[in-house]
MIZA-283858 format. One line per 2 residues: number of its first residue (from 1); their letters; for each residue x, y, z of N, C-alpha, C, CB. Coordinates in steps of 0.05 Angstrom, whole numbers, plus 5000, padded with zeros to 4 digits. Glycine has a CB too. Layout:
<nodes>
NUM = A = X Y Z X Y Z X Y Z X Y Z | ...
</nodes>
This chain:
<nodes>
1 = XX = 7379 2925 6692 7391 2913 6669 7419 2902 6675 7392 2933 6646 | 7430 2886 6656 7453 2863 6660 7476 2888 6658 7455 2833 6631
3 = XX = 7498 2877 6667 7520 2894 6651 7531 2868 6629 7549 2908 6675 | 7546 2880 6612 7553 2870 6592 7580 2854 6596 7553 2889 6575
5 = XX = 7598 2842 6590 7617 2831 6602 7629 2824 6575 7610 2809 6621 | 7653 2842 6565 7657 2840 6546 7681 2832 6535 7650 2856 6541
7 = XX = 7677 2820 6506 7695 2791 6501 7717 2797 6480 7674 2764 6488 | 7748 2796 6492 7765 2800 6474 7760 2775 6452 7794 2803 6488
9 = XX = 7758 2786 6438 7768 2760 6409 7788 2767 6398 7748 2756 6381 | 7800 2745 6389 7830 2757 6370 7820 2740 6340 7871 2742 6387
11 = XX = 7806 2740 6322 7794 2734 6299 7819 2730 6282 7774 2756 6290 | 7813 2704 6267 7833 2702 6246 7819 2715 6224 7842 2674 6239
13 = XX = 7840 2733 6210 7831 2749 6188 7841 2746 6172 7829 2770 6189 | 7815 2731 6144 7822 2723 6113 7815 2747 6098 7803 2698 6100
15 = XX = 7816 2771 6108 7816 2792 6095 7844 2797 6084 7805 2812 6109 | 7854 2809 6059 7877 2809 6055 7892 2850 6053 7876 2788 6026
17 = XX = 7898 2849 6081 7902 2873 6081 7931 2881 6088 7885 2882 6097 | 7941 2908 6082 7976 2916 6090 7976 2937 6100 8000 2918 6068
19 = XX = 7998 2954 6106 8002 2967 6127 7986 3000 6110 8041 2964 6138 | 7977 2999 6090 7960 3014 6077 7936 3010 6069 7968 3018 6062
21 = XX = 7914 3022 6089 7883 3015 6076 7861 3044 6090 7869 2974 6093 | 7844 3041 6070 7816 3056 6075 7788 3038 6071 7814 3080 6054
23 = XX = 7777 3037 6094 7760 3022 6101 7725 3051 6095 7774 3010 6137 | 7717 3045 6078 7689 3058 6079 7662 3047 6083 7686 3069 6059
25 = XX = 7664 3020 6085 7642 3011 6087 7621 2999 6065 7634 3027 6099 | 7640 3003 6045 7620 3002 6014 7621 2978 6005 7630 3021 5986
27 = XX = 7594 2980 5989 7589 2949 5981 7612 2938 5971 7566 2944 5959 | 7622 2958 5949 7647 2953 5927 7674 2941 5951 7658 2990 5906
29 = XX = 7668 2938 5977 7680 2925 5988 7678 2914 5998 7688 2927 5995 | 7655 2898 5997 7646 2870 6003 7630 2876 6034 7676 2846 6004
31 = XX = 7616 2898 6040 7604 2908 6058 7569 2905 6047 7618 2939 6063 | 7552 2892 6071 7526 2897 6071 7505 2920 6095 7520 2870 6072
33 = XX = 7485 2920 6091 7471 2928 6106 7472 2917 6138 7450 2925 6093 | 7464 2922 6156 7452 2906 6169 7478 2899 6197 7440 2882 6147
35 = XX = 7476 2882 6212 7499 2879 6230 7532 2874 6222 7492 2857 6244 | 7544 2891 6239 7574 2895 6234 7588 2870 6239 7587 2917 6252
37 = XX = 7580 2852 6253 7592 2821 6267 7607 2807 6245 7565 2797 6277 | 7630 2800 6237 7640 2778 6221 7643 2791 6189 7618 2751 6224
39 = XX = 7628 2818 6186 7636 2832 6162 7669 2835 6150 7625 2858 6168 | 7683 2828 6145 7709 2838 6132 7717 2839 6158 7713 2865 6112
41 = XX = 7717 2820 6177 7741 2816 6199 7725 2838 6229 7781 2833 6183 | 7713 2851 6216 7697 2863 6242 7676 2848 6267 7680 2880 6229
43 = XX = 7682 2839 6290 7664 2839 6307 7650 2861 6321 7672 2827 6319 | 7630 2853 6338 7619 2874 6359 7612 2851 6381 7589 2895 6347
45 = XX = 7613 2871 6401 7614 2880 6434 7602 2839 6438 7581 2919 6449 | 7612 2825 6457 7606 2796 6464 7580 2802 6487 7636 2779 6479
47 = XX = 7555 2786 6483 7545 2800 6502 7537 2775 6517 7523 2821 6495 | 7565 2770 6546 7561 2753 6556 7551 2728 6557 7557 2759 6563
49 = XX = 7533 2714 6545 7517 2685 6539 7531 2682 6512 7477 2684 6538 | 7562 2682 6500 7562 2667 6487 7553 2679 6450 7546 2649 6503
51 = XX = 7543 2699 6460 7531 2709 6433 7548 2743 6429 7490 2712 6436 | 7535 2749 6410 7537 2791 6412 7519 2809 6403 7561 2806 6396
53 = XX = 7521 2820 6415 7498 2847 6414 7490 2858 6378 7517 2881 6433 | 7476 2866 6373 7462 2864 6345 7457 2892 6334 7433 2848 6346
55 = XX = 7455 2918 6348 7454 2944 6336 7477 2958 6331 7441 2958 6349 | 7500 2942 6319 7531 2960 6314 7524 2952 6287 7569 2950 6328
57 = XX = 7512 2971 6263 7509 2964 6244 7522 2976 6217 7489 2962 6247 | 7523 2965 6194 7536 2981 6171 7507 2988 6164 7558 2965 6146
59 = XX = 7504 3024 6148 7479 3036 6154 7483 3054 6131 7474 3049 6183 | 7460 3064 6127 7450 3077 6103 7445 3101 6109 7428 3065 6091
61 = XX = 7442 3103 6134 7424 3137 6146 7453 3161 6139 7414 3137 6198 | 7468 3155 6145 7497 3171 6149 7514 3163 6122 7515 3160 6179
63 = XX = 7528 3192 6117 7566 3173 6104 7565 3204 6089 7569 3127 6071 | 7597 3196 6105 7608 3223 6091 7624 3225 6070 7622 3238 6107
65 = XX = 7616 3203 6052 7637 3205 6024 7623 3176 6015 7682 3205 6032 | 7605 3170 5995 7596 3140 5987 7573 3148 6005 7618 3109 5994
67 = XX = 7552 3117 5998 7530 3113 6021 7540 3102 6047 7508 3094 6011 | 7542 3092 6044 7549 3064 6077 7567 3081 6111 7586 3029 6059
69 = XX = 7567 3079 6124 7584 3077 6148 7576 3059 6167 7587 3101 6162 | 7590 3059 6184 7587 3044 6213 7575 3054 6235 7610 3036 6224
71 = XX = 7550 3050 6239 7537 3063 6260 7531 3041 6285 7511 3076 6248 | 7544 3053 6312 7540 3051 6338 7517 3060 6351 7557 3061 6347
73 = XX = 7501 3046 6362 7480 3053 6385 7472 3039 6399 7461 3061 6380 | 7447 3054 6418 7448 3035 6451 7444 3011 6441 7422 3042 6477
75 = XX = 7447 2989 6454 7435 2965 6457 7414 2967 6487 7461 2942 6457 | 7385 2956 6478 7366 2964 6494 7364 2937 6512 7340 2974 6477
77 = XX = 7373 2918 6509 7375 2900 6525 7391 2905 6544 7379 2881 6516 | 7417 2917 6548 7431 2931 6565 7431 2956 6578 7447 2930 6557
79 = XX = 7451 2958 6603 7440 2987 6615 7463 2998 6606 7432 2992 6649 | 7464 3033 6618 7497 3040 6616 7515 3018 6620 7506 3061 6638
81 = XX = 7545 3035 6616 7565 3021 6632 7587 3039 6640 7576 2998 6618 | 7611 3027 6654 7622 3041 6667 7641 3055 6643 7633 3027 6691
83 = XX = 7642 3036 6627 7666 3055 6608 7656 3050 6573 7706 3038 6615 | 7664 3046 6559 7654 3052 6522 7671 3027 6532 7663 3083 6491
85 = XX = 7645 3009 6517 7646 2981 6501 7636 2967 6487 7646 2967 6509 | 7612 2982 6483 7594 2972 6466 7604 2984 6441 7564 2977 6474
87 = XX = 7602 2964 6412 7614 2976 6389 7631 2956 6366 7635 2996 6402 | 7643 2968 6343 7646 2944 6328 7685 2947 6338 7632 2947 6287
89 = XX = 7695 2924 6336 7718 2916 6340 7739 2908 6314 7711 2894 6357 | 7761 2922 6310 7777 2910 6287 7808 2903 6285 7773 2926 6268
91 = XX = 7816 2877 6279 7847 2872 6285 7860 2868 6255 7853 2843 6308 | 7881 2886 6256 7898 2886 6232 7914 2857 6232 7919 2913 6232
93 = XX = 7913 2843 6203 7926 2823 6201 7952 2828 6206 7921 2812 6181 | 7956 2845 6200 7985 2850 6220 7990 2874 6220 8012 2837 6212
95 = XX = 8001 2873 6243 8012 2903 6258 8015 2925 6258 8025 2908 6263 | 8011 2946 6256 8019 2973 6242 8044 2981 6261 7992 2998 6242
97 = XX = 8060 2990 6248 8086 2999 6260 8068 3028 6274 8118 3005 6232 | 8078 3034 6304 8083 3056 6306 8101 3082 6294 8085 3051 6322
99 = XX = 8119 3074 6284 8138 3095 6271 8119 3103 6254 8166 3085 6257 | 8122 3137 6250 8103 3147 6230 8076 3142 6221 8112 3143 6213
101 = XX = 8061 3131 6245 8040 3124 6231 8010 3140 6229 8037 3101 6239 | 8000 3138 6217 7974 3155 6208 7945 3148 6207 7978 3162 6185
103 = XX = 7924 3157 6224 7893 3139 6228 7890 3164 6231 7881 3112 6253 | 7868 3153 6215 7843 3192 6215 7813 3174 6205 7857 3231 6174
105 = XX = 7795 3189 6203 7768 3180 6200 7750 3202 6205 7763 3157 6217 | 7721 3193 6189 7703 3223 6190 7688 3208 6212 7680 3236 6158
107 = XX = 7671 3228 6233 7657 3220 6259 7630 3236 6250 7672 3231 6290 | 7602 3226 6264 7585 3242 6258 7574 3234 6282 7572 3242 6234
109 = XX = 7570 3253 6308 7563 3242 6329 7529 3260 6338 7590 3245 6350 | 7519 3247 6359 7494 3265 6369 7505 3279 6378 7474 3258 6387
111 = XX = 7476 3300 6394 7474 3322 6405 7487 3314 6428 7449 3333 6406 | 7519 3325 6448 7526 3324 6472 7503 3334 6489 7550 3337 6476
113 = XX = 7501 3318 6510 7482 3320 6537 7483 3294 6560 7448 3322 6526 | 7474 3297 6577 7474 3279 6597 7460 3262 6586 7466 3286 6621
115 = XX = 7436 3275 6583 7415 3250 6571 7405 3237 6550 7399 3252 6576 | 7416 3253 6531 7417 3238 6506 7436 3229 6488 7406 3248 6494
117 = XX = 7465 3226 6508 7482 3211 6493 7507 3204 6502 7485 3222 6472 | 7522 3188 6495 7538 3171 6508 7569 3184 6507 7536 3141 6494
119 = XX = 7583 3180 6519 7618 3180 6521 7628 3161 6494 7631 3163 6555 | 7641 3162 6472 7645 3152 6453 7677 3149 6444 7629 3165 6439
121 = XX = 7689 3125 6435 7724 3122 6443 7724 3114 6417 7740 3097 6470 | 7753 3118 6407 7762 3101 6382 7792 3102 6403 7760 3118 6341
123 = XX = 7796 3079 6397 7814 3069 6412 7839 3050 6400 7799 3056 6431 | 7868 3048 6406 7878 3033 6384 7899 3024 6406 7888 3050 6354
125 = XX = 7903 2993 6406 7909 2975 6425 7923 2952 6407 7884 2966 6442 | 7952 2951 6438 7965 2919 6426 7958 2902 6441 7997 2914 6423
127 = XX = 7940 2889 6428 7932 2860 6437 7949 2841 6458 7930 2844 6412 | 7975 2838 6444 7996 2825 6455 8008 2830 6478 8013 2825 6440
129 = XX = 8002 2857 6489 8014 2861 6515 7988 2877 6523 8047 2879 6518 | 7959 2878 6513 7931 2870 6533 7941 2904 6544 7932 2832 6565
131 = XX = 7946 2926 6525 7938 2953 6538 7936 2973 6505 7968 2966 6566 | 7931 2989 6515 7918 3010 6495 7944 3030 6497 7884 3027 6507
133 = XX = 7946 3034 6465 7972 3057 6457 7959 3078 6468 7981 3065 6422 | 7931 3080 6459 7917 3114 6466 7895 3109 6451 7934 3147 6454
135 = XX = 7873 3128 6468 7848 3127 6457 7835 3162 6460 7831 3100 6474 | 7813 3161 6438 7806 3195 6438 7781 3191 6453 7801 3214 6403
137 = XX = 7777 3205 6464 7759 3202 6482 7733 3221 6467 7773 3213 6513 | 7712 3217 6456 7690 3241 6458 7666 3243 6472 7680 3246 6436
139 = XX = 7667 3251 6497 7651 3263 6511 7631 3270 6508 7658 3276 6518 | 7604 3249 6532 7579 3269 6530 7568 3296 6536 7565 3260 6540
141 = XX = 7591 3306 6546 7596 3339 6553 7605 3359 6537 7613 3344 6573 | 7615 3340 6511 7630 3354 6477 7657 3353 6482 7623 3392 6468
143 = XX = 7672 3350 6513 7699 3348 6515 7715 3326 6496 7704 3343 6542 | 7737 3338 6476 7752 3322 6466 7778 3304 6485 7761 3338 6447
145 = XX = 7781 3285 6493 7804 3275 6517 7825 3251 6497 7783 3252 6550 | 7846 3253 6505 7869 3241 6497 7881 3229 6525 7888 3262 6480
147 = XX = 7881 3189 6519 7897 3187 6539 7919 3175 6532 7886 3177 6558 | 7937 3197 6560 7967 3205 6554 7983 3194 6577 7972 3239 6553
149 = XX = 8002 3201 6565 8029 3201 6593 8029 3230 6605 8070 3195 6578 | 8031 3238 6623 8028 3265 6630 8061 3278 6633 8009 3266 6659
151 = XX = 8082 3260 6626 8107 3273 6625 8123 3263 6650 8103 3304 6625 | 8111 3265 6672 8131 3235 6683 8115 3210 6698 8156 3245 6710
153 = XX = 8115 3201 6673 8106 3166 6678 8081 3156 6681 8116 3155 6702 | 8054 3177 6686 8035 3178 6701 8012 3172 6666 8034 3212 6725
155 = XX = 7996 3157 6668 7971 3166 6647 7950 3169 6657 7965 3150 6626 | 7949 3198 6638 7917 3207 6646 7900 3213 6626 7914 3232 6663
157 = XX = 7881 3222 6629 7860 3228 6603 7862 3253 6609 7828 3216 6601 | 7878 3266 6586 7885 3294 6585 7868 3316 6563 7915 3292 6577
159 = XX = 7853 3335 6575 7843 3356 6566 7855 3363 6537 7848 3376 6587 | 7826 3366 6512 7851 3378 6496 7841 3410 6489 7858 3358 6465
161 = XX = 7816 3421 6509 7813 3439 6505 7789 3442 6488 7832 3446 6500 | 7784 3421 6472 7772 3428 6451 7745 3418 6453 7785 3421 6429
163 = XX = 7723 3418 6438 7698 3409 6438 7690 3388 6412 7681 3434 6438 | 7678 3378 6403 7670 3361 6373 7650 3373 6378 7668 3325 6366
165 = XX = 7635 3379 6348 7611 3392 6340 7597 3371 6324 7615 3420 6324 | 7569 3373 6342 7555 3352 6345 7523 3355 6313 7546 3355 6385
167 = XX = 7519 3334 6306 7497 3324 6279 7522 3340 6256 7453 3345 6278 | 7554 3333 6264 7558 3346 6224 7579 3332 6229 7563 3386 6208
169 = XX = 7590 3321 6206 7615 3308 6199 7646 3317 6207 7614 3306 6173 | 7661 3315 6215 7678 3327 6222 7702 3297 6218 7671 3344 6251
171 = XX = 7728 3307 6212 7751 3287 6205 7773 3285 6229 7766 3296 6177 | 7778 3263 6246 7798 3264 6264 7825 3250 6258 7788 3255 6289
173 = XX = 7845 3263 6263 7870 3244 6259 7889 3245 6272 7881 3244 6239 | 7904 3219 6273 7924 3216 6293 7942 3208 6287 7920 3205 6311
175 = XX = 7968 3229 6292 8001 3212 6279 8013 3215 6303 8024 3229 6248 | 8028 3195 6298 8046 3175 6319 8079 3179 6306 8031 3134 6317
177 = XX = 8095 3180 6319 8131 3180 6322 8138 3169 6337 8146 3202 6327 | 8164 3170 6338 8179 3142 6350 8185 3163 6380 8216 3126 6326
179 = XX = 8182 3150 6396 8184 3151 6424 8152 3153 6435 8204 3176 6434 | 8133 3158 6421 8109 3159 6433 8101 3186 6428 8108 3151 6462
181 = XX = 8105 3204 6414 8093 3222 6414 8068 3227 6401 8107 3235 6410 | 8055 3238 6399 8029 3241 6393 8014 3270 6373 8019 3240 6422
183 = XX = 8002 3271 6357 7986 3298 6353 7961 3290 6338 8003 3323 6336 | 7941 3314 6354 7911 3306 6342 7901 3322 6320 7889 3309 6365
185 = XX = 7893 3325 6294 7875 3342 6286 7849 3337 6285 7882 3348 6266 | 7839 3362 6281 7807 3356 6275 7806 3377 6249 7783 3366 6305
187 = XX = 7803 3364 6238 7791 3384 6216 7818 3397 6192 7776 3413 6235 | 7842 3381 6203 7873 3384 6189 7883 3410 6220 7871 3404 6143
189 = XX = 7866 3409 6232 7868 3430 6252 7890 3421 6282 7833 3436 6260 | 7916 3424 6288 7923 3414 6303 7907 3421 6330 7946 3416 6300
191 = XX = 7900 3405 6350 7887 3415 6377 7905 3401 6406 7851 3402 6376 | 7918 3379 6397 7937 3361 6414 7967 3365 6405 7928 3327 6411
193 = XX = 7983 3361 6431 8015 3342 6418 8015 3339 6453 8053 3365 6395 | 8030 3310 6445 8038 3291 6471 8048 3275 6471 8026 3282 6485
195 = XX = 8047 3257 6498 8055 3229 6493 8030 3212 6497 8078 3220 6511 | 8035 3190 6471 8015 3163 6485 8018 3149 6507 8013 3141 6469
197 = XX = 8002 3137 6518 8005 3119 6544 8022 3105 6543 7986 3104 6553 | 8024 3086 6517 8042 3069 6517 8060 3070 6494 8031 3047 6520
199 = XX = 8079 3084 6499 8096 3086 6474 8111 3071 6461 8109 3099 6476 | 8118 3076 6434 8131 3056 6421 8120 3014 6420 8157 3062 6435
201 = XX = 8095 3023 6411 8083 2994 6424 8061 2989 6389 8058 3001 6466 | 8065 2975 6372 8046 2962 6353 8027 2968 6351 8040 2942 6353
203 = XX = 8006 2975 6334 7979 2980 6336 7970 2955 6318 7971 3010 6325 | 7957 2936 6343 7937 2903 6332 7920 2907 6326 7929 2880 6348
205 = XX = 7901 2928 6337 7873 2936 6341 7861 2955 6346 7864 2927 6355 | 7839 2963 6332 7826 2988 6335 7788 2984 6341 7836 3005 6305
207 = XX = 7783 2997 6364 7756 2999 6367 7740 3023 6368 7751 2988 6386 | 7716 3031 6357 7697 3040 6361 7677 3044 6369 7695 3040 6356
209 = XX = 7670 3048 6399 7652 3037 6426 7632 3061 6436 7675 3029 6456 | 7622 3060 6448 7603 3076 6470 7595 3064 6495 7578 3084 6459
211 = XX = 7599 3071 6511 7578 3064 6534 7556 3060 6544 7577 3072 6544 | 7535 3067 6519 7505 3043 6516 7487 3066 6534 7509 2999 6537
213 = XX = 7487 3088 6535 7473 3105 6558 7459 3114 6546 7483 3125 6575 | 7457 3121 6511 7441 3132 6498 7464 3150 6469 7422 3152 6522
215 = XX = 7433 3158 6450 7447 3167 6431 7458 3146 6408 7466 3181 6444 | 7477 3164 6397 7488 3142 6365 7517 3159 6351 7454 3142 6330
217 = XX = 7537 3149 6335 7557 3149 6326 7555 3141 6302 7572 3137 6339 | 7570 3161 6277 7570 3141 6252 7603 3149 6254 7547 3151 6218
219 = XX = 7619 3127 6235 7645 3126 6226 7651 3124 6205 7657 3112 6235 | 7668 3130 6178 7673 3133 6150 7705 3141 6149 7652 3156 6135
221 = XX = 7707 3122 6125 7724 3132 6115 7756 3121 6135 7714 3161 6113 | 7755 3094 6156 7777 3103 6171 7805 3094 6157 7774 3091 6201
223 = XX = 7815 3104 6155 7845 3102 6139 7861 3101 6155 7854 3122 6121 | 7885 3085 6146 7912 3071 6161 7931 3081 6145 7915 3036 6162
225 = XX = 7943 3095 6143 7971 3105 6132 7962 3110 6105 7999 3083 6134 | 7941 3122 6096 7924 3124 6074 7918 3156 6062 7897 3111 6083
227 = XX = 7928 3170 6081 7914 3208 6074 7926 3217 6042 7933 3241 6103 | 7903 3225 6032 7901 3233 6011 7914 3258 6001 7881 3233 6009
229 = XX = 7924 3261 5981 7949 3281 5977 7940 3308 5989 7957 3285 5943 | 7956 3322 6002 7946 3357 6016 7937 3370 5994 7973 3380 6031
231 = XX = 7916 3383 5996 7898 3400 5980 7917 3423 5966 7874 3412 5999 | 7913 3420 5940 7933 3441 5926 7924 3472 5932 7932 3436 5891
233 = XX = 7900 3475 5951 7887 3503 5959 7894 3511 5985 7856 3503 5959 | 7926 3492 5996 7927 3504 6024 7963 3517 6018 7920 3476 6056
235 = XX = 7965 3532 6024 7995 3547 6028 8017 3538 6046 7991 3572 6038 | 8043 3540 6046 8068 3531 6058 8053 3535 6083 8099 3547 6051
237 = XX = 8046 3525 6108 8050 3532 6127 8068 3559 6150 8054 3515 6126 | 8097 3531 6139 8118 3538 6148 8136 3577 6137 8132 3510 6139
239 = XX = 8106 3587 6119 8113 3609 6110 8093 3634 6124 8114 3605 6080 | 8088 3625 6147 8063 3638 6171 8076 3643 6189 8038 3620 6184
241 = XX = 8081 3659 6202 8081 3659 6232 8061 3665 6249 8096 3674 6241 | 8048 3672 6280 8029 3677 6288 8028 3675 6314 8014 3665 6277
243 = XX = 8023 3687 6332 8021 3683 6360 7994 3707 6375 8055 3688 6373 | 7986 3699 6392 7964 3717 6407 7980 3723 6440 7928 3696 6409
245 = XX = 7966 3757 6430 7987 3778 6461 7968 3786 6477 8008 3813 6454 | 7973 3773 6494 7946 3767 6519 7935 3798 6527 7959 3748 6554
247 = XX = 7965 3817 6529 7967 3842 6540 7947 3863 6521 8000 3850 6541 | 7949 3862 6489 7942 3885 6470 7913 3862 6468 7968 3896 6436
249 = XX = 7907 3835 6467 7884 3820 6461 7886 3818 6439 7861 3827 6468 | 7910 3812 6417 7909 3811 6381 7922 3786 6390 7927 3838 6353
251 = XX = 7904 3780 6357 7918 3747 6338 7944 3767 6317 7880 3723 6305 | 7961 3749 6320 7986 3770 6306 8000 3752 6281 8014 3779 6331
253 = XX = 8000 3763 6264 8005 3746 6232 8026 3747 6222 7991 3753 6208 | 8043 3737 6205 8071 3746 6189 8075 3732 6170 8096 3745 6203
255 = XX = 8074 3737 6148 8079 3728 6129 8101 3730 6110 8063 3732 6123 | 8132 3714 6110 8148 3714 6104 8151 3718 6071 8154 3696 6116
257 = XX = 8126 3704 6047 8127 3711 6028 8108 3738 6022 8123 3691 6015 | 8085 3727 6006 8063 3750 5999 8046 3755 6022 8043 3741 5976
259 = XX = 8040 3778 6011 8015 3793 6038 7986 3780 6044 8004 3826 6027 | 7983 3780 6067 7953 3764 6079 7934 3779 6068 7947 3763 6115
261 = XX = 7914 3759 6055 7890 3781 6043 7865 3772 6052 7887 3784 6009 | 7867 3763 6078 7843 3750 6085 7842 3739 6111 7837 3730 6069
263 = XX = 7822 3740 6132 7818 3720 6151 7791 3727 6159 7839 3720 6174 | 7789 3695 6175 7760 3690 6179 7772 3680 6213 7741 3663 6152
265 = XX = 7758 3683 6230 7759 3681 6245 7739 3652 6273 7761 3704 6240 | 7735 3631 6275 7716 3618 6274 7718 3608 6303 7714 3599 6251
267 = XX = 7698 3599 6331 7691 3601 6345 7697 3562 6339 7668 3621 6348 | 7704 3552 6372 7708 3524 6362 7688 3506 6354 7721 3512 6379
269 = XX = 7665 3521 6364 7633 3507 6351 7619 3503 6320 7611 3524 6363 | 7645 3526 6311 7646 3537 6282 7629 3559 6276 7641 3517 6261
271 = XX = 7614 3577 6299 7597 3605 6282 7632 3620 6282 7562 3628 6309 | 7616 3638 6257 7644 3659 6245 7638 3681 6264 7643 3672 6206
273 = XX = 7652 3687 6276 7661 3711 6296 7678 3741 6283 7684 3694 6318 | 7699 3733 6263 7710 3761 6251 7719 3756 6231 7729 3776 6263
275 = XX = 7705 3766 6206 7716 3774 6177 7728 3792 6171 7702 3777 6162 | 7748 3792 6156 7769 3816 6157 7784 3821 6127 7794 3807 6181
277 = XX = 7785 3830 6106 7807 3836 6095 7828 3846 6096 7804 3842 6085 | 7848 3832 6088 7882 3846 6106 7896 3853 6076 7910 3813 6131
279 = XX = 7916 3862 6069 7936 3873 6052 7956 3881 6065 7927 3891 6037 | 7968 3870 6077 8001 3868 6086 8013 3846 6095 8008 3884 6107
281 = XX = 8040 3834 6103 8056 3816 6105 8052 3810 6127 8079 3819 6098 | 8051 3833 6147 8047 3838 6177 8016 3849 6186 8070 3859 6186
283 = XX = 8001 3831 6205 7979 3847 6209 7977 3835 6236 7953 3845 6189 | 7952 3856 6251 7948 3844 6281 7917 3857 6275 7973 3859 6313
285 = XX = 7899 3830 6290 7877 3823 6292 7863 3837 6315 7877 3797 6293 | 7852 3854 6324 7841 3859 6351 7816 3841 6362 7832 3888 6352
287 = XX = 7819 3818 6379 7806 3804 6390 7787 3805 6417 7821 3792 6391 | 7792 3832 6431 7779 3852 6451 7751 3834 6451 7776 3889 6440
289 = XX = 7737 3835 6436 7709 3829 6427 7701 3808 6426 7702 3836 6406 | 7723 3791 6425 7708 3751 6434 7720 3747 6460 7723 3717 6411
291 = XX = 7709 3729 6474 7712 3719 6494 7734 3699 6497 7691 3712 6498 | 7741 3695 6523 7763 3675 6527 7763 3648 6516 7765 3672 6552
293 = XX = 7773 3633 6501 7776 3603 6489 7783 3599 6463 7752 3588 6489 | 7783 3577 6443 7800 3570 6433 7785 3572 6407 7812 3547 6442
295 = XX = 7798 3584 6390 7791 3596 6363 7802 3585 6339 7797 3621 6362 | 7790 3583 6313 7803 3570 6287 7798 3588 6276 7795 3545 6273
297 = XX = 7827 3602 6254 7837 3630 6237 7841 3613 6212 7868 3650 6249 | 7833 3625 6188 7824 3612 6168 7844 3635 6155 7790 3607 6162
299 = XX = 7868 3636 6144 7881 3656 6137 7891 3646 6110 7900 3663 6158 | 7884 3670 6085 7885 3669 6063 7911 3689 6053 7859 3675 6055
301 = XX = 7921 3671 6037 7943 3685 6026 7953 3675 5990 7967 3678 6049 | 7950 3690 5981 7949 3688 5946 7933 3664 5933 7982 3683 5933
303 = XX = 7901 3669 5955 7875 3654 5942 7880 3629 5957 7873 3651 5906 | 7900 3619 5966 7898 3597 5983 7892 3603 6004 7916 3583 5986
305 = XX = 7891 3576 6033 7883 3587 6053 7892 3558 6074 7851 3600 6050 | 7887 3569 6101 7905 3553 6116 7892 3554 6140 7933 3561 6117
307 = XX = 7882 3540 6147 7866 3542 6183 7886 3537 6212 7839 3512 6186 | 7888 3558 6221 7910 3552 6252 7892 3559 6280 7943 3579 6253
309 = XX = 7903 3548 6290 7882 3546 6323 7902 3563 6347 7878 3501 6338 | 7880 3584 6360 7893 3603 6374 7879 3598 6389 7897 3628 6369
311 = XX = 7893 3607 6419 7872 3605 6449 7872 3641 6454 7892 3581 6485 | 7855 3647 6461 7851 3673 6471 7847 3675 6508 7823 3682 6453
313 = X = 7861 3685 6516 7866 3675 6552 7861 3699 6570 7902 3664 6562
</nodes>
């Protein structure tokens, strides 16, 4: 099979958009069924002769909020490829400042495997100087990757430890500060902080790709400086403390106001591993009993609750 040879467009866009939007895919926004190509400023993947590939479609099977999303899959006229390109393509009529800025979106990906599914990028790029701020990498192995600056000068596609859990919806987001710094959540869950590849640099464009090897991707909901007010059911943060002591093997808690009356303990695949009722300010978790890696603590305090990510080493 051909490889694909794929075609920057820079599309003039009569869509009328600003440095604030949520994109869902819904009719009520002038979204149909059927191929993503030329929809509200969206292309997909150029497939060499002049034309483009036809299965990046807006779809009915998936959506995690409304009917509609954007679903990615193989194109069977093509073989693999070396990197995620196959996919729908989108350029902001104008620019998103890096300062402060904010992109998140719900993902619903296949089962990770060699053989049934692809390496999958959302990626966000200035056109104008032809390189990528940073892109999330999701792996046909479940590896989550961020590519970074590694701290002096070097970019790599940096480990974030973590896995995406595969046939269920899950929300990723990404805020950006001025010098290039970086942090990922999944799930409001921090898992990253870094630097982007290219710091301090515009965001023109954002894609949604795979590498055509197999499998499928849905996308919803992607928002641009758009997040919806913090849930009145989550607690000060900044009124937690918490660290894990490699030596005793406890998750360790502190609570500066009222006493912890609760934790759940969750495995990064999401089975629940340790339920616990607590009643004090101060508590320590004995962790002896799970295994080494990276855990999400669901910690309740006066009926609210607050999810933090511990590594166990």
């Amino acid at each position: 099979m051909k490889k694909i040879t794929l075609l920057f467009i820079c599309a003039v866009l009569s869509l009328n958009l600003t440095a604030q939007e949520t994109i869902s895919f819904e009719s009520t926004e002038g979204y149909t069924l059927g191929d993503i190509n030329t929809q509200n400023g969206w292309v997909s993947t150029g497939d060499g002769a002049g034309g483009f590939v036809t299965n990046q479609v807006v779809s009915d099977e998936q959506a995690s909020d409304g009917s509609y999303s954007l679903k990615i899959t193989t194109e069977s006229a093509f073989g693999g490829q070396e990197s995620p390109i196959v996919g729908g393509f989108y350029d902001y009529s104008t620019p998103v400042s890096y300062v402060d800025a904010v992109f998140s979106t719900d993902l619903y990906i296949d089962t990770f495997d060699s053989s049934t599914t692809s390496d999958y990028m959302l990626g966000f790029i200035n056109l104008t100087d032809g390189v990528f701020i940073t892109y999330i990498n999701f792996s046909y192995t479940g590896d989550i990757n961020i590519l970074a600056d590694d701290g002096a000068g070097t970019v790599i596609l940096d480990d974030t430890l973590t896995d995406w859990t595969p046939l269920t919806w899950f929300n990723v987001r990404m805020e950006l500060t001025t010098g290039g710094a970086v942090e990922i959540f999944i799930d409001n869950v921090s898992i990253y902080t870094g630097t982007v590849a290219t710091p301090d640099a515009d965001i023109e464009h954002v894609r949604f790709v795979h590498d055509n090897f197999a499998g499928f991707a849905y996308l919803d909901n992607f928002r641009t400086n758009d997040e919806p007010t913090a849930s009145v059911n989550e607690f000060d943060s900044s009124s937690l403390t918490h660290y894990y002591d490699k030596n005793s093997e406890t998750f360790n808690l502190e609570s500066s106001n009222s006493p912890i009356t609760n934790i759940e303990i969750y495995s990064i695949q999401g089975k629940r591993v340790i339920s616990q009722p607590l009643s004090n300010t101060t508590e320590s978790i004995n962790t002896a009993s799970l295994a080494d890696g990276v855990y999400l603590a669901k910690v309740t305090i006066d009926g609210n609750s607050e999810t933090i990510k511990f590594i166990k080493n």
